[in-house]
C-alpha positions as CSV (number, residue, x, y, z in Angstrom):
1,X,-45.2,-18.4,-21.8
2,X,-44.2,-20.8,-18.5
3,X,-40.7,-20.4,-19.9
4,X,-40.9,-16.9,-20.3
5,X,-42.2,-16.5,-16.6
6,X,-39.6,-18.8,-15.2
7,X,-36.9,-16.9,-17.2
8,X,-37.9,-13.8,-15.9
9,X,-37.8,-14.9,-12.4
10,X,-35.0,-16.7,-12.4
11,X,-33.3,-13.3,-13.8
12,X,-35.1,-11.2,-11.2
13,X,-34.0,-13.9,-8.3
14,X,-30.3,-13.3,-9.3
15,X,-31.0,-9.7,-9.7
16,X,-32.0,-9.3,-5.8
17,X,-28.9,-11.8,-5.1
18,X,-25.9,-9.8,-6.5
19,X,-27.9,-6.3,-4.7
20,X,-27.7,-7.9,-1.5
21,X,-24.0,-9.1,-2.1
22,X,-23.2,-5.3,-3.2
23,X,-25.2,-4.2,-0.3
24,X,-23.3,-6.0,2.2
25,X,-19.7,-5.1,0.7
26,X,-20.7,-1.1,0.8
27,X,-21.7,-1.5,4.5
28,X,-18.9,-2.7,5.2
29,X,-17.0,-0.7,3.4
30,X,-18.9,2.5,5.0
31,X,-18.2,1.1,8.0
32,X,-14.8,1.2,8.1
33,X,-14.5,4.7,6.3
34,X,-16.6,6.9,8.0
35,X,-18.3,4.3,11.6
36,X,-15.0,3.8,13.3
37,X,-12.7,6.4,13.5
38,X,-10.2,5.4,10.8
39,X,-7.9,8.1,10.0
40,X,-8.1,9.3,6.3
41,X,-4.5,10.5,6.8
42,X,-2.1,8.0,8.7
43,X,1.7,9.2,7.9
44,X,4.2,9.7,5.6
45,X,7.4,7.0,4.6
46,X,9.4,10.0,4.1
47,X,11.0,11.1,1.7
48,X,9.3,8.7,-0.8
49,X,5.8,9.9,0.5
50,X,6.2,13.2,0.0
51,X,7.6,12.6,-3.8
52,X,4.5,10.5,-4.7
53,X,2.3,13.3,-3.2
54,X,3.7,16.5,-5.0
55,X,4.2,14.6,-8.8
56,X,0.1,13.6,-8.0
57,X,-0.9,17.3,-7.4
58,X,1.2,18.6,-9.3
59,X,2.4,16.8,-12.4
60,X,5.2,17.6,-14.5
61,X,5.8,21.5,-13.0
62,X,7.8,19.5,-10.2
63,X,10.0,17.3,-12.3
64,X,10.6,20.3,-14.7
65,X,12.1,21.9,-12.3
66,X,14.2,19.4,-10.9
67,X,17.9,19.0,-11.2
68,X,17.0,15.6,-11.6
69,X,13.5,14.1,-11.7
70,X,15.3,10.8,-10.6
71,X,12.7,7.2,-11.2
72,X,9.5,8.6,-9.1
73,X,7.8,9.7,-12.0
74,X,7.4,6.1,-13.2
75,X,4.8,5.1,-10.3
76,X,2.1,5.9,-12.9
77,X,-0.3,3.6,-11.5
78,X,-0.7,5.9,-8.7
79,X,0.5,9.1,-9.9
80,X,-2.2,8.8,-12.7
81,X,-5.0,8.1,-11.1
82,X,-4.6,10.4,-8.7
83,X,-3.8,13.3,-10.5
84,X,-7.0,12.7,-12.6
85,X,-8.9,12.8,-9.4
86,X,-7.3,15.8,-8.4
87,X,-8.2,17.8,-11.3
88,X,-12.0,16.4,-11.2
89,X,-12.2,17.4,-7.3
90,X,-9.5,19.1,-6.2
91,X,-6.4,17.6,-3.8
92,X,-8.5,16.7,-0.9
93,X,-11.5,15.5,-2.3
94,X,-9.1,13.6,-4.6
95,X,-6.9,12.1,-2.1
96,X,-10.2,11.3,-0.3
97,X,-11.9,9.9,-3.0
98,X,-8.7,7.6,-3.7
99,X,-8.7,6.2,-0.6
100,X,-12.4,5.2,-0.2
101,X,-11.9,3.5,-4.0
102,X,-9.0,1.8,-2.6
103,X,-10.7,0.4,0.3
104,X,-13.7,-0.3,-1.4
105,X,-11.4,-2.6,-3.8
106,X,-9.6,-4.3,-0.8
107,X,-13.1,-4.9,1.1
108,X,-15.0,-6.1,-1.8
109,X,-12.0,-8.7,-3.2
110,X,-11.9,-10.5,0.2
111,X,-15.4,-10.7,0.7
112,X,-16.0,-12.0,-2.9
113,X,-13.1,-14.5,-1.9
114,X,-14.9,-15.5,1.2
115,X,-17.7,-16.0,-0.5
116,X,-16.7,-19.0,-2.8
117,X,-16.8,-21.2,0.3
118,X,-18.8,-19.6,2.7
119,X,-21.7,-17.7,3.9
120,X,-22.8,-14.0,4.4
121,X,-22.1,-13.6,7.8
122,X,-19.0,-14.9,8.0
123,X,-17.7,-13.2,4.4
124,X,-19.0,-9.7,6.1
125,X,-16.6,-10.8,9.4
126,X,-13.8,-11.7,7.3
127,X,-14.0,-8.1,5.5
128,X,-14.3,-6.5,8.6
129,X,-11.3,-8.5,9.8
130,X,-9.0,-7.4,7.0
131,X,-10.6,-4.2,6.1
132,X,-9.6,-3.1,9.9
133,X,-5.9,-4.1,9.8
134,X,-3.8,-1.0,10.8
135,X,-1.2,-2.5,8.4
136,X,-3.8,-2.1,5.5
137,X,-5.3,1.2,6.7
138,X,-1.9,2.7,7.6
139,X,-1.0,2.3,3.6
140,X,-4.1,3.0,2.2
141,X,-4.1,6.4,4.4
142,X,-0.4,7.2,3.1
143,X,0.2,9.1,-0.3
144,X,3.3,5.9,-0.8
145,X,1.9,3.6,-3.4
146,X,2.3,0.5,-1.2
147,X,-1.3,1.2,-0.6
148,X,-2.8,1.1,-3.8
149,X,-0.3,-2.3,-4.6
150,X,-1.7,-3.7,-1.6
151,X,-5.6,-2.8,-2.9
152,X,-4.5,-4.2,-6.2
153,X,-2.8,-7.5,-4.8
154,X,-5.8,-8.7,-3.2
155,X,-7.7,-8.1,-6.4
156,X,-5.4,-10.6,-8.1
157,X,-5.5,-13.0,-5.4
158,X,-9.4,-13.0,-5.7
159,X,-9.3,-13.1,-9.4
160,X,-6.7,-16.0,-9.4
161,X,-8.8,-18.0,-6.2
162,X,-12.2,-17.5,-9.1
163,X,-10.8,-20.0,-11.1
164,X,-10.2,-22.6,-8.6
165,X,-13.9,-24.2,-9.1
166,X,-13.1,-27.3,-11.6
167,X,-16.0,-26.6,-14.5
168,X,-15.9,-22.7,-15.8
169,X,-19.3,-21.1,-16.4
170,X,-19.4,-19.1,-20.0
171,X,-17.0,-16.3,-21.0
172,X,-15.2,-17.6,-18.1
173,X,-12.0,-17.9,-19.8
174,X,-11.8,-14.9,-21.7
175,X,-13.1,-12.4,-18.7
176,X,-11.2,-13.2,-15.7
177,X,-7.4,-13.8,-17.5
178,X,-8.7,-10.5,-19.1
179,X,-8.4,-8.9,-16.0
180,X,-5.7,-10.6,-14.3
181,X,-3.6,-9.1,-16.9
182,X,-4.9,-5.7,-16.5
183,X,-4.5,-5.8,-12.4
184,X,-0.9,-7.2,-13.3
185,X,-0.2,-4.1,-15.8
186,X,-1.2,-1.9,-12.9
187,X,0.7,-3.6,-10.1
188,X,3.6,-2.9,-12.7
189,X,3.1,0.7,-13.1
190,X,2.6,0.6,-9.3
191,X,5.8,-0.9,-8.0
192,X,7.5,-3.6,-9.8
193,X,8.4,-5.3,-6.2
194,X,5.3,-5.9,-5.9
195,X,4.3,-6.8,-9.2
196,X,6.5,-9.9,-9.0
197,X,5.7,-10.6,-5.7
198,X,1.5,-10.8,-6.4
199,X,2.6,-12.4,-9.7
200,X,4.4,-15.2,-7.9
201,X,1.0,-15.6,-5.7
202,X,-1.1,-15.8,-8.2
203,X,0.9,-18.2,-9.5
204,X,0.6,-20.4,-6.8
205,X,-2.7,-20.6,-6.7
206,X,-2.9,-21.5,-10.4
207,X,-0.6,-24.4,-9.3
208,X,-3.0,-25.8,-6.7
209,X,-5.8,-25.8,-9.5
210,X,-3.8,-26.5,-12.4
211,X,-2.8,-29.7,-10.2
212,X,-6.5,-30.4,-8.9
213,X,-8.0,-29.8,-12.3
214,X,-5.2,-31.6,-14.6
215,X,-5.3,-28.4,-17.1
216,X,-4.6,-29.4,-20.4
217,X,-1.6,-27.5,-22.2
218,X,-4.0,-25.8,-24.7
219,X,-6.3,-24.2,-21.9
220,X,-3.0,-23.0,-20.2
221,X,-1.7,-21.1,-23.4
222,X,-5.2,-19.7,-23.8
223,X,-5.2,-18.4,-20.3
224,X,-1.5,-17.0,-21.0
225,X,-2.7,-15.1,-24.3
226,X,-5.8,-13.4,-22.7
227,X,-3.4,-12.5,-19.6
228,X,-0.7,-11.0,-21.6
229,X,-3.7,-9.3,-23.7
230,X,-5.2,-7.4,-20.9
231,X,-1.4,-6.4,-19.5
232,X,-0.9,-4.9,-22.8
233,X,-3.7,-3.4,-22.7
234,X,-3.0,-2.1,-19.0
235,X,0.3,-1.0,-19.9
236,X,-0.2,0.8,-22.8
237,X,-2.9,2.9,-21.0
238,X,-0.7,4.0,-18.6
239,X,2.3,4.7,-20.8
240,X,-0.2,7.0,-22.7
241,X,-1.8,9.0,-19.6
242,X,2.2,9.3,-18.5
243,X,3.1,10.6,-21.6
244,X,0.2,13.5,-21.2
245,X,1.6,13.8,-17.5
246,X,5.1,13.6,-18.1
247,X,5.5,15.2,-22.1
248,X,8.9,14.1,-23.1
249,X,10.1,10.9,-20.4
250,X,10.7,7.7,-21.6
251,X,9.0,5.4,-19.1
252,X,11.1,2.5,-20.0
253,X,14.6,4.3,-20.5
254,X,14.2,5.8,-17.3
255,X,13.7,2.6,-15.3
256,X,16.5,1.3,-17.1
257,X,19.1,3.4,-16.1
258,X,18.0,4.0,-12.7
259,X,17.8,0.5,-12.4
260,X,21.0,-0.1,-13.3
261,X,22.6,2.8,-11.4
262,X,20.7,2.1,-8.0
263,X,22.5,0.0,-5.5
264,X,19.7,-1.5,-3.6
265,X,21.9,-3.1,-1.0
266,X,23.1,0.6,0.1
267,X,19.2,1.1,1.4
268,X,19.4,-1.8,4.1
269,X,21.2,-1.4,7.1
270,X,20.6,-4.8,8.7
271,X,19.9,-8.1,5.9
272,X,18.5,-9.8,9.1
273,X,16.7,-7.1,10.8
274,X,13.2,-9.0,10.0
275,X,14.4,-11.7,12.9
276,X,13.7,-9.2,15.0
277,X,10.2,-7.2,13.7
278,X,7.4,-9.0,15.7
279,X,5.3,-7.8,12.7
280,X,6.3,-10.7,10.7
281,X,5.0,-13.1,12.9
282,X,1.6,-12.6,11.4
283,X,3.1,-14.1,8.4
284,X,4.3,-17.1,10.4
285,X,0.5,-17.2,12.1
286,X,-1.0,-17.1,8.4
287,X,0.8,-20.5,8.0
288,X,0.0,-22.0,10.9
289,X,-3.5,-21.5,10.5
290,X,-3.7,-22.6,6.9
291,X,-1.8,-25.7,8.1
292,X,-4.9,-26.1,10.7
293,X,-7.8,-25.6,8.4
294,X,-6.1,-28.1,5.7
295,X,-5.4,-31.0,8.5
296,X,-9.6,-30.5,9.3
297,X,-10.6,-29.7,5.8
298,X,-8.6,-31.2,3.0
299,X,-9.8,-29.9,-0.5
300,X,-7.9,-27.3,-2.9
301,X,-9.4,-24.4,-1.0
302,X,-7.5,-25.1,2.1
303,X,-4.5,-26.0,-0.2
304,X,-4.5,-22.8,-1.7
305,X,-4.5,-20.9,1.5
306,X,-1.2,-22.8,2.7
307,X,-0.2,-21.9,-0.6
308,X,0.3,-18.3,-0.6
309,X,1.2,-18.3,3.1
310,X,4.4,-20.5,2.2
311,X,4.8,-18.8,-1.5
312,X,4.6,-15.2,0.4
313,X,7.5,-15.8,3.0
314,X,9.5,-17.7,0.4
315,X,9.5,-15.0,-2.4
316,X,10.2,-12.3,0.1
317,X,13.5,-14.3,1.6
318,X,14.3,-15.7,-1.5
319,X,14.3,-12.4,-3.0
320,X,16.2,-10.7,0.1
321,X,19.0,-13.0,-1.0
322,X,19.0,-12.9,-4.2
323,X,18.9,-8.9,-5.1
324,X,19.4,-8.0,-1.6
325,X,17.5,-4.7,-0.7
326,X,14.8,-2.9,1.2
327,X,12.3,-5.3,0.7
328,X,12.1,-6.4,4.0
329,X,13.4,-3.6,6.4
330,X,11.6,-0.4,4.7
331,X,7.9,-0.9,6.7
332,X,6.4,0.4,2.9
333,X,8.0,-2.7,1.2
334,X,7.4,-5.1,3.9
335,X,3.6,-4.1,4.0
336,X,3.1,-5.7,0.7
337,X,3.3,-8.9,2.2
338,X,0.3,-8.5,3.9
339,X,-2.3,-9.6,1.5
340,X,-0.9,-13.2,1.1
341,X,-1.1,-13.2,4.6
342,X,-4.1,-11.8,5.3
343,X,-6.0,-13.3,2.2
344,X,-4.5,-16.9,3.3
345,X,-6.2,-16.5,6.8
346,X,-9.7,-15.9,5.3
347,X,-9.5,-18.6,3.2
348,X,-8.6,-21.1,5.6
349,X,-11.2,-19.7,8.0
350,X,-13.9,-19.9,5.7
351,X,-13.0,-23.2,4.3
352,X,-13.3,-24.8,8.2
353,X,-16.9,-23.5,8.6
354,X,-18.1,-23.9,5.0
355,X,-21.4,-22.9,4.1
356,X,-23.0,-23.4,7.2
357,X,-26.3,-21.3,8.5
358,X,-26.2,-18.5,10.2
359,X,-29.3,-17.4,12.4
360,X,-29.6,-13.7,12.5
361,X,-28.4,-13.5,16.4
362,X,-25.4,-15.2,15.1
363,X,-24.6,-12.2,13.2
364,X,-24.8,-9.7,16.5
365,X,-20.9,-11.3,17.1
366,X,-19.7,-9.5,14.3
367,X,-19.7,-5.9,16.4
368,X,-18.0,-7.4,19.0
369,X,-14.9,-8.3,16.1
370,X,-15.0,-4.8,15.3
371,X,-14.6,-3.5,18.8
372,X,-11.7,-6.1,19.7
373,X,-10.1,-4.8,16.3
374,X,-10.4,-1.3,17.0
375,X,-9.1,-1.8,20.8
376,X,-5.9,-3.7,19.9
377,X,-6.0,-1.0,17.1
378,X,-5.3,1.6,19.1
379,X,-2.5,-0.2,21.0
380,X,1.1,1.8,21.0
381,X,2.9,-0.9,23.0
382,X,6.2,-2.2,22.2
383,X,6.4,-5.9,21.9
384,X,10.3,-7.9,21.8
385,X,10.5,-11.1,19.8
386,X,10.5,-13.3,22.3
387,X,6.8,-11.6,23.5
388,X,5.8,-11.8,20.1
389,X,6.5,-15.4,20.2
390,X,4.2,-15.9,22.8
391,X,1.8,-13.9,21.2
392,X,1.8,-16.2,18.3
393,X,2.0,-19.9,20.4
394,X,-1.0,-18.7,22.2
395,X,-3.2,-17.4,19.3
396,X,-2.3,-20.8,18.0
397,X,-3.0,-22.9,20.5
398,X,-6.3,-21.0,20.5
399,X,-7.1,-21.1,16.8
400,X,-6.3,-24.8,16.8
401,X,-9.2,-25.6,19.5
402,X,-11.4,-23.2,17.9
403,X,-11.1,-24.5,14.6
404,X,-11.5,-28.2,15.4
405,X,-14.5,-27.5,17.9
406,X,-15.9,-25.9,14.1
407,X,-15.0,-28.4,12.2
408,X,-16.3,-31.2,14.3
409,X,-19.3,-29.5,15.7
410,X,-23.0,-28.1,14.7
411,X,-23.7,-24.6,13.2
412,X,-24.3,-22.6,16.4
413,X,-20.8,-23.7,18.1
414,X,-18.9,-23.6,15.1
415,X,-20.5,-19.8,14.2
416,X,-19.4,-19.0,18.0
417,X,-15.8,-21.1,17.8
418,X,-15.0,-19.6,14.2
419,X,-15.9,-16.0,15.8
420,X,-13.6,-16.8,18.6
421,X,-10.5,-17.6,16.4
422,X,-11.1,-14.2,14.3
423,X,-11.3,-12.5,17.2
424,X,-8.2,-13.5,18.7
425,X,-6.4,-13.2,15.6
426,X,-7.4,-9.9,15.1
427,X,-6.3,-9.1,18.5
428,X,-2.8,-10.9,17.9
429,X,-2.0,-9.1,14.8
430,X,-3.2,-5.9,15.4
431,X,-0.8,-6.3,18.5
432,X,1.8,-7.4,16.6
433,X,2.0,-4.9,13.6
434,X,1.4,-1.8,16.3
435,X,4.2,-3.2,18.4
436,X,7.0,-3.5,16.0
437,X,8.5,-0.1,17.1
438,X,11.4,2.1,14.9
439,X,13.4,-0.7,12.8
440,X,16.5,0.0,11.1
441,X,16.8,3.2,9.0
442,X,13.3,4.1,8.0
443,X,11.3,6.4,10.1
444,X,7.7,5.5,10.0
445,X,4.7,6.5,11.9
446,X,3.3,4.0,14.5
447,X,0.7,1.6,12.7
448,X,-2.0,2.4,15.4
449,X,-1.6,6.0,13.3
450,X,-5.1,4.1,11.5
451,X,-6.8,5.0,14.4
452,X,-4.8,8.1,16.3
453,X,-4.3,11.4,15.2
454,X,-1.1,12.0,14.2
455,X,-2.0,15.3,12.3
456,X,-1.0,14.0,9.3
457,X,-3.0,15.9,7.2
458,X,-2.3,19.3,8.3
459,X,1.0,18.6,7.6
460,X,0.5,17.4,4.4
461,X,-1.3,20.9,3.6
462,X,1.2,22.7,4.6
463,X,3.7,20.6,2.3
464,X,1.7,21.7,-0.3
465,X,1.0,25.5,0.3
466,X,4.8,25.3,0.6
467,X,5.4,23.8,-2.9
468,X,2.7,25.8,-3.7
469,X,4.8,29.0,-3.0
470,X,7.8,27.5,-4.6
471,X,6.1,27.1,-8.0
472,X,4.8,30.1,-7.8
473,X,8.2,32.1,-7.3
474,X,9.6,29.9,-10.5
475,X,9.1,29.4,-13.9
476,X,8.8,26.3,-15.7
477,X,12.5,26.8,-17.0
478,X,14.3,27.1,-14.0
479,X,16.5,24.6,-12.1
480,X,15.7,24.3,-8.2
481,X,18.0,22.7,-5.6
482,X,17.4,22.5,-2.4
483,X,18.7,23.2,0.8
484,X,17.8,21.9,4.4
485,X,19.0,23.0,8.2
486,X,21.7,21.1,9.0
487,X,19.2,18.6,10.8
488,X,16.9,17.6,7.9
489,X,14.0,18.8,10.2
490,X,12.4,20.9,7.2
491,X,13.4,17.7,4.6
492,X,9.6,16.2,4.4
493,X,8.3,20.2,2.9
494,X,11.6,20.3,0.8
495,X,10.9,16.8,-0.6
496,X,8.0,18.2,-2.4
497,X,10.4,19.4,-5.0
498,X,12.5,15.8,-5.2
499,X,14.5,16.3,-2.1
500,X,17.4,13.9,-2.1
501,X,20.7,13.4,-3.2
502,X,20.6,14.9,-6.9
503,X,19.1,17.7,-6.2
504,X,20.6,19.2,-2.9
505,X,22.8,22.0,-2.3
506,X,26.2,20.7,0.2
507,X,24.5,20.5,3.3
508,X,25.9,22.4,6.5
509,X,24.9,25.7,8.2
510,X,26.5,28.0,5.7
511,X,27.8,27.2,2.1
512,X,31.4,25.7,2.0
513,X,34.0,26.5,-0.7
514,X,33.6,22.6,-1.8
515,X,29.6,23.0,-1.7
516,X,29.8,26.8,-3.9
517,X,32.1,24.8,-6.3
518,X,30.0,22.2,-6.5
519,X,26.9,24.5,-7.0
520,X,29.0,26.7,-9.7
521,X,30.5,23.8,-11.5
522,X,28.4,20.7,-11.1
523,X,24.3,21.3,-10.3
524,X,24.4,24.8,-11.6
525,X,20.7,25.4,-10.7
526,X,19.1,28.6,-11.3
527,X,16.8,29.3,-8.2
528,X,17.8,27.7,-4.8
529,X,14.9,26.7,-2.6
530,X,15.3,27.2,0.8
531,X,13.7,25.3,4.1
532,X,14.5,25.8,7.8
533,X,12.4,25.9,11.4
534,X,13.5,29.6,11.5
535,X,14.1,32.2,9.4
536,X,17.7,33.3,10.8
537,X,19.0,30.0,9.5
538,X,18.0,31.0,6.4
539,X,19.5,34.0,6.4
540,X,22.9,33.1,8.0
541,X,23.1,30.4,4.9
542,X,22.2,32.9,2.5
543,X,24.5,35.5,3.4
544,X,27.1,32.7,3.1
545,X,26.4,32.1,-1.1
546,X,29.3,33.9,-2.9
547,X,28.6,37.0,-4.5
548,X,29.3,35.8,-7.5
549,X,26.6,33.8,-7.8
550,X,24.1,37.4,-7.9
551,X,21.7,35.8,-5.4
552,X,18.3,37.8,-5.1
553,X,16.9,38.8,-2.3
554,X,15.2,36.3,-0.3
555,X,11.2,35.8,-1.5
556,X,10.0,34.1,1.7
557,X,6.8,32.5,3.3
558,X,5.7,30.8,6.4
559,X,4.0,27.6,7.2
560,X,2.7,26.0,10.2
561,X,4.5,22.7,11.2
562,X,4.8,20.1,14.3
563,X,7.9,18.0,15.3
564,X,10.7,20.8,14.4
565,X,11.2,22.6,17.4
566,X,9.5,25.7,15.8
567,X,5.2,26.5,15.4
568,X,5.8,26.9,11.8
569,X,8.9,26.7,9.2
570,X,10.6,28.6,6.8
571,X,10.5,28.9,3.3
572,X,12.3,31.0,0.7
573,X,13.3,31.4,-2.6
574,X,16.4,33.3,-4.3
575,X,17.5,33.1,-7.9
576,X,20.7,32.7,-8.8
577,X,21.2,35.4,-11.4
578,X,25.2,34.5,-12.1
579,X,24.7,31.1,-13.3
């Protein structure tokens, strides 16, 4: 009977525990979704944002159409889920719905990572301080799957950090390689980049415990099966929803021959243009403060946080050189180094104040965190390298105090010194990420677009009431190409049907003799879709298609739009009857 009773309140005790964790991760999370302004809608990487966003919404009816339906399809770890959620709720509730899941992912793997070596308090201010990072909202609030790679990268990081304790608990090695391998599957199906890049992490912080722990070779091969099981498993899933989504592509032929006919060298414009992004310096401040917190605090925790600091700069350069490509200049690929950053940071910050008390005043500090974050937030300011620099020497210089003061002294100044360092890091990279400015050859909106309003979304709706129209004046059978005003102003609503290079008309004001030949001899499309900021230019193109061709008359809609000189652009449609 005693046992009984003690059984039942031991269960009941760990019962009101794991509420109170889950409690504290969904106010955080609600927090940052719907308490401090974040924007739901941040910006676009166009084209590639644009392509993501139409195959979500609308499946298979935009590559059918397509001259060429080109590799985009194959980002079925977002285009899946998505799409799923958009049938269940419609496109904005879906989109919505996405992001929260993806925030709520990214919130509740860092504080479940904070909490292996530290308390509440200080696991809710870590979440706060990552959850807040324009660099992670600006991704999660853009229809690019860099978001939902960066959600599932610091899943993996926290899966890989849960087996750094040396004597596993039961089922412990069958669950968590489980999942590894079903994160990894995703990350796969989300961006292979990335895949390899979170792989390479996790494998570094398997390193640091496989070292610690002296593994023996039979553990490591039974970790490898159940991690290969549940990336089967993972992969096979979302072969089979993209065969539902997709009838009739071959996931893996497809990426091999677009693999093999991409030259990812032709997408850079500078191999060294990171020297001079100021964003990257919060990847040299993630390993200068690991390098702090393992000089106070030397055990695998603080090892593993220098770890994926050093393992995340040295993939990314190492891969630069080795397939040379946009990994580092396109804002959407550089992003995903973030969580090895960011994830580093926490570590080594909870590691230097350990498991410390917290008195409940202590946790008033926390606010003020979240109003530093959201100020530098908010910043639109331009920073040089050599300013970043200073940035970085003085948030050092800073962190170093800080962190010694915490791991030398009592609770109360370590709470206020450990606050202190997050706070001026917070400050520092938020200034940093916002300041890096227009890079190279890839537009993207300003980070602080986590906070401002950019409009975003009503751009985004009408992208789609424009698709919308386009589908609509088409059948399934036809072949759409596109065509632009000479400027490309109108190329983020044409994207929506696969804008790009295999699936344009010649571009220029009116068609050329070279462009008509082209059309008759080479894309032979049957419906051309047209986009412009005005109508004439439309119609001074139109009149230019050969007669030959039978052209019918323009079908033509309108749709509000900012940034093209014009209140709202031009859409039309005209089937080609002669080909």
């Amino acid at each position: 009977m005693i046992g009984t009773y003690a059984s039942f309140t031991m269960t009941r005790t760990r019962a009101r525990f794991a509420l109170t964790e889950i409690t504290l991760v969904l106010a955080v999370w609600a927090v940052v979704m719907w308490g401090v302004g974040a924007k739901w809608w941040t910006g676009f990487n166009s084209p590639d944002s644009q392509f993501s966003a139409t195959l979500a919404i609308f499946g298979h009816s935009v590559n059918d159409r397509a001259l060429d339906g080109s590799y985009y399809w194959t980002r079925l770890g977002y285009l899946a889920p998505v799409h799923g959620l958009i049938k269940m709720f419609g496109i904005w509730a879906g989109f919505a719905i996405w992001r929260g899941l993806l925030l709520l992912l990214v919130v509740g793997a860092v504080y479940w990572l904070a909490r292996r070596v530290t308390g509440r308090a200080l696991a809710v201010a870590l979440a706060f301080f990552v959850g807040l990072n324009t660099m992670v909202l600006s991704y999660l609030g853009n229809t690019y799957a860099t978001g939902a790679a960066m959600a599932a990268t610091f899943v993996l990081i926290a899966l890989g950090a849960s087996r750094l304790r040396a004597v596993p608990g039961r089922g412990y090695h069958l669950t968590q390689p489980m999942l590894v391998g079903l994160v990894f599957g995703w990350l796969v199906m989300l961006n292979p980049y990335n895949a390899m890049l979170a792989g390479f992490l996790w494998l570094g912080i398997r390193l640091v415990a496989w070292w610690v722990d002296r593994v023996n070779v039979l553990a490591l091969l039974r970790e490898l099966l159940w991690i290969v099981l549940g990336f089967a498993v993972s992969l096979s899933a979302f072969l089979l929803l993209g065969h539902k989504m997709f009838p009739g592509l071959d996931w893996f032929g497809t990426y091999r021959s677009w693999n093999a006919k991409l030259d990812y060298a032709s997408f850079i414009s500078d191999p060294h243009i990171w020297t001079r992004d100021v964003a990257f310096l919060v990847l040299l401040l993630s390993v200068i403060v690991s390098g702090f917190a393992l000089v106070f605090v030397r055990n695998r925790w603080t090892a593993t946080a220098l770890m994926l600091a050093l393992v995340n700069i040295a993939f990314t350069l190492g891969y630069m050189q080795l397939i040379p490509g946009p990994w580092i200049e396109a804002p959407h690929y550089a992003a995903m180094c973030w969580p090895g950053a960011l994830t580093a940071i926490v570590i080594a910050i909870a590691c230097v104040f350990g498991q410390r008390q917290v008195s409940l005043a202590g946790w008033l500090f926390i606010p003020f965190l979240i109003v530093f974050m959201l100020w530098a937030g908010n910043s639109n300011r331009i920073f040089d390298m050599s300013t970043g620099l200073s940035i970085v020497l003085l948030t050092s210089a800073v962190v170093f105090v800080t962190l010694m003061l915490c791991a030398t002294r009592g609770s109360l100044v370590g709470w206020l010194a450990v606050m202190l360092a997050l706070i001026v890091m917070g400050l520092a990279s938020q200034f940093l990420q916002n300041g890096r400015g227009n890079l190279g050859i890839y537009g993207q909106y300003p980070m602080n677009a986590a906070y401002f309003d950019y409009q975003v979304e009503d751009l985004m709706r009408s992208n789609v009431a424009a698709q919308e129209f386009v589908l609509s004046h088409t059948s399934p059978t036809d072949r759409i190409a596109t065509w632009t005003d000479p400027d490309r102003l109108t190329s983020t609503i044409a994207a929506m049907q696969l804008w790009g290079k295999y699936n344009n008309v010649a571009e220029g004001a009116v068609l050329s003799v070279d462009g008509a030949n082209e059309l008759q001899q080479l894309l032979r499309p049957t419906v051309l879709a047209l986009y412009a900021p005005s109508q004439a230019q439309i119609d001074t193109f139109f009149a230019s298609i050969p007669a030959a061709l039978a052209p019918t008359p323009l079908e033509c809609t309108t749709v509000p739009y900012l940034g093209i000189g014009s209140p709202t652009a031009s859409v039309c449609v005209t089937h080609l009857r002669g080909l």
